[in-house]
GULO-16097 format. One line per field, with one value per residue (C-alpha): residue number from 1; residue in three letters; x, y negated, z negated. Coordinates in Angstrom, 2 decimals, padded with zeros to 5 digits, always signed. Layout:
resi	[NUM / ...]
resn	[ALA / ...]
east	[X / ...]
north	[Y / ...]
up	[Z / ...]
! end
This chain:
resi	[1 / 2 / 3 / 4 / 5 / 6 / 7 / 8 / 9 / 10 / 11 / 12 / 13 / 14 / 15 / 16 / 17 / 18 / 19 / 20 / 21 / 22 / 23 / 24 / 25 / 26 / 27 / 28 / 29 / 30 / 31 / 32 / 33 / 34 / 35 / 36 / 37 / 38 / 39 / 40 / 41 / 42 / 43 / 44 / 45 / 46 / 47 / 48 / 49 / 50 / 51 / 52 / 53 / 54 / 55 / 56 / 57 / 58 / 59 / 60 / 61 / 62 / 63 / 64 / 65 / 66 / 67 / 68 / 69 / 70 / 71 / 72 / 73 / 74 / 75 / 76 / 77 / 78 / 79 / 80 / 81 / 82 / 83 / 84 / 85 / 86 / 87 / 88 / 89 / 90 / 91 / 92 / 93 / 94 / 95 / 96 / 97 / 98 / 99 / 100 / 101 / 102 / 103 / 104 / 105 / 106 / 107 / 108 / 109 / 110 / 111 / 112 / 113 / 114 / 115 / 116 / 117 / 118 / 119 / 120 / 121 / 122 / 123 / 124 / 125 / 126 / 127 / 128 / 129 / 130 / 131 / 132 / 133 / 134 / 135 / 136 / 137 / 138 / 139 / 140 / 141 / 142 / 143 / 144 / 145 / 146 / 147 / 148 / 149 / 150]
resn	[UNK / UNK / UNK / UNK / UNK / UNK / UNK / UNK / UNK / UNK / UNK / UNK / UNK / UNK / UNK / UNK / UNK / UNK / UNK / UNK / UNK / UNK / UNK / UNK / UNK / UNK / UNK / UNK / UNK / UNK / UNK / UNK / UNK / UNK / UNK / UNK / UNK / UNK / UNK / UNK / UNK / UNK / UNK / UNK / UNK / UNK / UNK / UNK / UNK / UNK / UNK / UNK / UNK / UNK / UNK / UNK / UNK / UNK / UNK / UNK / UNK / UNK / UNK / UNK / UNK / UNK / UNK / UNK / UNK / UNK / UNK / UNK / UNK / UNK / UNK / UNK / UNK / UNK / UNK / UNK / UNK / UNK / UNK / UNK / UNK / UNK / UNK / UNK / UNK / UNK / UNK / UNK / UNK / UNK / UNK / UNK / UNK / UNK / UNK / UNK / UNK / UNK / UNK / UNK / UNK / UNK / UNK / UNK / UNK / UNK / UNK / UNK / UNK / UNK / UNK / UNK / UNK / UNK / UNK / UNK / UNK / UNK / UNK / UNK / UNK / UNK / UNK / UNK / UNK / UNK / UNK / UNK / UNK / UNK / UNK / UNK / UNK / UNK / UNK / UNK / UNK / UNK / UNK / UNK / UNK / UNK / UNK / UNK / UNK / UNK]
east	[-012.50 / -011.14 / -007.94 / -006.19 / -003.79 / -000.65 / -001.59 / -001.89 / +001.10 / +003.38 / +006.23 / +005.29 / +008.14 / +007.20 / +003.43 / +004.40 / +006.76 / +004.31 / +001.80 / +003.74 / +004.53 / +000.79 / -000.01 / +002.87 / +001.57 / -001.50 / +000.04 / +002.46 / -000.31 / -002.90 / +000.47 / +001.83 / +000.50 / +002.11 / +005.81 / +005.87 / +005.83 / +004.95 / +008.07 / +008.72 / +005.04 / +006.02 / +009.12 / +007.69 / +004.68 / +007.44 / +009.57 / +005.96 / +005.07 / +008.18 / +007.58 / +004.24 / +006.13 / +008.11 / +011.33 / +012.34 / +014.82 / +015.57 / +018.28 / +018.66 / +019.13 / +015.40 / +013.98 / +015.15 / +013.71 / +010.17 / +010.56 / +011.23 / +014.03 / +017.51 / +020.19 / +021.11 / +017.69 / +017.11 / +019.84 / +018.57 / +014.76 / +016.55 / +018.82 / +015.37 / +013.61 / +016.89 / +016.96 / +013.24 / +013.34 / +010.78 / +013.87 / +016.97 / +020.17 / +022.44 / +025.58 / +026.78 / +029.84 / +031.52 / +030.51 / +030.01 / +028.39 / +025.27 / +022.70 / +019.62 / +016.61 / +013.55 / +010.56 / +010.85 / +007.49 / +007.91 / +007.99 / +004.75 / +002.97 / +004.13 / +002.79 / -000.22 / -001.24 / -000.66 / -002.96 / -005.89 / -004.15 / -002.81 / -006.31 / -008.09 / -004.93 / -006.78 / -009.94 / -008.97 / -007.23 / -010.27 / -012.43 / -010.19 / -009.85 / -013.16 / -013.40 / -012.85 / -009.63 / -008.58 / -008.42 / -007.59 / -004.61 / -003.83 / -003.78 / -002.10 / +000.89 / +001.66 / +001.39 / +003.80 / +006.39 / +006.61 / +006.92 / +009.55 / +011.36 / +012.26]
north	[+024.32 / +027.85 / +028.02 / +031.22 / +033.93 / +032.64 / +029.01 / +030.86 / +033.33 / +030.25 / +030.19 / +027.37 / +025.31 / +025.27 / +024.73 / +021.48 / +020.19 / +019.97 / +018.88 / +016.23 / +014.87 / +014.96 / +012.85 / +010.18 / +009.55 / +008.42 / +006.51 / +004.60 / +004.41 / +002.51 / +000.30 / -000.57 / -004.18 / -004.85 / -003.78 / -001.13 / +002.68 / +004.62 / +004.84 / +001.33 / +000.84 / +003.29 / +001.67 / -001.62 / -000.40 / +001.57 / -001.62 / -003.71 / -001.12 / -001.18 / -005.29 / -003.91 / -001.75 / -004.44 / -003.59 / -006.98 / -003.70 / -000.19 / +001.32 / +002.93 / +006.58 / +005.86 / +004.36 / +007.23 / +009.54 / +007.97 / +007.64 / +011.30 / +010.81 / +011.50 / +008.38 / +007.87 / +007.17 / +004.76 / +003.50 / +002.70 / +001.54 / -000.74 / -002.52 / -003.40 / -004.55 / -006.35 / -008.30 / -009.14 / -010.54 / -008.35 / -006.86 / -007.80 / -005.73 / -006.74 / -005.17 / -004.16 / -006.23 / -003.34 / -000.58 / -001.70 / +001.29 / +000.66 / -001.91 / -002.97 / -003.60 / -005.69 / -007.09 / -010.74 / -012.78 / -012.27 / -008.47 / -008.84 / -010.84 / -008.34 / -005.38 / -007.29 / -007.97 / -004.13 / -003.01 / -002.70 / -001.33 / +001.80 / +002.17 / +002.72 / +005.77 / +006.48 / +006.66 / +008.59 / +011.15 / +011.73 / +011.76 / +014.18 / +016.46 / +016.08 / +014.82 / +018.20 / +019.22 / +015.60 / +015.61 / +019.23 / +018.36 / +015.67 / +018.05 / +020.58 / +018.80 / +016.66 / +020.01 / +021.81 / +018.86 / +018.65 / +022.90 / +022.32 / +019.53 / +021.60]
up	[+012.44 / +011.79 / +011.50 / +013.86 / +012.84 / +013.70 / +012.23 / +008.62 / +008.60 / +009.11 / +005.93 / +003.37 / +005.24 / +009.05 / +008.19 / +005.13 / +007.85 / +010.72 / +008.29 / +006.82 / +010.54 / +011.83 / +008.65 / +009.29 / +012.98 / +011.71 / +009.37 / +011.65 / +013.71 / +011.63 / +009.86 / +013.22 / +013.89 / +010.06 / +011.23 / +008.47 / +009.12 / +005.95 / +004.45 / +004.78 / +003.23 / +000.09 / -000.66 / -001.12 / -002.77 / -005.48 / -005.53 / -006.28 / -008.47 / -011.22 / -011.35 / -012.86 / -015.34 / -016.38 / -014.16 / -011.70 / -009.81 / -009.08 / -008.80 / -005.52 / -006.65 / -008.62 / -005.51 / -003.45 / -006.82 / -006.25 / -002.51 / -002.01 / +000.68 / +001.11 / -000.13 / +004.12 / +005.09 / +002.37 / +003.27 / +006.86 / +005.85 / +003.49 / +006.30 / +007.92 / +004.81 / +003.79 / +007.26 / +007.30 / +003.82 / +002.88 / -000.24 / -001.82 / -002.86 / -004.80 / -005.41 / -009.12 / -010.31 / -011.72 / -009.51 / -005.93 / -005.07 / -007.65 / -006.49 / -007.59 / -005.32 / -005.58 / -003.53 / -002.84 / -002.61 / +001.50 / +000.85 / -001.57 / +001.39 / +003.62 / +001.42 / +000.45 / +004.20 / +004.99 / +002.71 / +005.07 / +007.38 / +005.14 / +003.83 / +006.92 / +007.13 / +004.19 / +005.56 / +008.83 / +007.07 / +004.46 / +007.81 / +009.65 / +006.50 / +004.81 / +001.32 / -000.63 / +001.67 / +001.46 / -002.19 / -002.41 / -000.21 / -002.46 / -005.50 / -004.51 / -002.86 / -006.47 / -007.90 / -005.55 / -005.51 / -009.52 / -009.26 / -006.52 / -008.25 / -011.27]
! end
C-alpha cells in the first residue's frame, strides 16, 4: 500500500499519535479475554522484569520512567492491578507519597497466562506491517524516544 500525499506531510506528532493508537487497538484487542489492555500488560511485564534484575519493587516515578506514561495514569492502571491482586503498593514510612510496587505471584499468573495472547499482537502487527517495516518500526521508534528523552 502507497501511502497518499496528505498521509506523509502529517507533523511527526499527528502521524506518531494516530500510529501509536492504531497499534494499541490491536493490542487490546488480541489481550482482551486476559483483562489486560497493553498498558496494564507493560506494567506487569516492567514490574516482572526488575525481580529479574534483582529489584523485589519500583518506585513509582521508575515504573512510570520505564512505562512511558504520565504519574495520573499510573496512578489509575495501578488502582485496577492493586484491586485484582495482580500488584502491591506499599506506602513509604517516612514519605507517604513514595511507594514501592511489585508483582505478586497472582500478577505473575496473570502475566504469564497473557503471554499468548500479546504475542499473537505480535504476530498481527508483523503481518500487517511486513517484517522489514515491523522491525524498522521497531528501530526507529527506540531510537527517536532515547533522542526525544534527552
Amino acid at each position: 500500500m502507497v501511502a497518499d500525499e496528505a498521509t506523509t506531510r502529517r507533523p511527526v506528532g499527528v502521524s506518531a499519535r494516530r500510529t501509536t493508537h492504531q497499534l494499541t487497538k490491536i493490542y487490546d484487542e488480541a489481550l482482551k479475554p486476559t483483562g489486560l489492555t497493553i498498558t496494564q500488560f507493560g506494567l506487569l511485564a516492567y514490574l516482572y522484569g526488575a525481580t529479574l534484575d534483582g529489584k523485589m519493587w519500583l518506585s513509582r516515578h521508575a515504573l512510570a520512567e520505564f512505562a512511558g506514561i504520565h504519574s495520573s495514569s499510573l496512578s489509575r492502571h495501578l488502582k485496577l492491578l492493586r484491586a485484582r491482586g495482580w500488584v502491591t503498593c506499599i506506602a513509604d514510612a517516612a514519605d507517604r507519597r513514595k511507594h514501592a510496587i511489585s508483582i505478586t505471584t497472582k500478577g505473575r499468573v496473570r502475566l504469564r497466562s497473557a503471554v499468548p495472547f500479546w504475542r499473537l499482537a505480535q504476530a498481527q502487527t508483523r503481518d500487517l506491517l511486513g517484517v522489514e517495516t515491523n522491525e524498522a518500526l521497531s528501530t526507529i521508534l527506540g531510537l527517536t524516544f532515547v533522542k526525544l528523552k534527552k
